[in-house]
C-alpha positions in Angstrom: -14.8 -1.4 -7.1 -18.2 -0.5 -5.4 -18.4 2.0 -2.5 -19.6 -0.9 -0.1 -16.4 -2.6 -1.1 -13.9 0.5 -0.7 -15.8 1.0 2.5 -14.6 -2.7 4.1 -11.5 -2.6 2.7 -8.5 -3.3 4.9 -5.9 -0.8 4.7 -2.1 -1.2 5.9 0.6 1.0 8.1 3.5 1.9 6.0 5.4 0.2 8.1 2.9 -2.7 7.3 3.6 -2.5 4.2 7.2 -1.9 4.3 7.4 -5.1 6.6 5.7 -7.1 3.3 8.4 -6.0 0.9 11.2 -6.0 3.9 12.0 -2.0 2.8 12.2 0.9 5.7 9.4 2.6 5.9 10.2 6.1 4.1 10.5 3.8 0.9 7.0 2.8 1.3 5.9 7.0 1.4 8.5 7.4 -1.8 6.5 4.6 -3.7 3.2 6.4 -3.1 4.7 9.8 -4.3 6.0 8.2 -7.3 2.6 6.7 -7.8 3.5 3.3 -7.3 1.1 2.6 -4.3 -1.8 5.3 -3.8 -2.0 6.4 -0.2 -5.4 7.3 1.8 -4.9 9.9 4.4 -6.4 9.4 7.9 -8.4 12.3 9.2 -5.6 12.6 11.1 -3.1 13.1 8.3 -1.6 9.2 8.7 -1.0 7.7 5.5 -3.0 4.2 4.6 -2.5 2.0 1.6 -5.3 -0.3 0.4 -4.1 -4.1 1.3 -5.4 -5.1 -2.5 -3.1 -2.8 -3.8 -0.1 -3.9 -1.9 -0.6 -7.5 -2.6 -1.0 -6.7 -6.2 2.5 -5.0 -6.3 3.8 -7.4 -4.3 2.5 -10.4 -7.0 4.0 -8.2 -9.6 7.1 -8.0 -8.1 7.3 -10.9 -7.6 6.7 -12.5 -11.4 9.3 -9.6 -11.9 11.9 -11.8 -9.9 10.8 -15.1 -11.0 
């Protein structure tokens, strides 16, 4: 991915994100210690999570269940 691209990227709230997968929000933080998800910190220390990412995991997931 080019730095342009990372630069426009849309990032979600863990509790965004935990809303997608319908998990409390503390799971989300878990994933991204785990290394499931990898979490961008804010310049204020807030936790971000690239919206590509999510959707990927939540495809795969998915195809999981299927």
């Amino acid at each position: 991915m080019s730095n342009l691209n990372r630069q426009h990227e849309v990032l979600l709230t863990p509790a965004e994100v935990a809303s997608l997968f319908r998990v409390d929000p503390k799971t989300v933080t878990r994933w991204a210690k785990a290394g499931k998800l990898t979490a961008i910190r804010t310049l204020g220390g807030h936790r971000r999570y690239r919206q590509s990412e999510v959707q990927n995991l939540l495809k795969s997931n998915l195809d999981k269940n299927v």
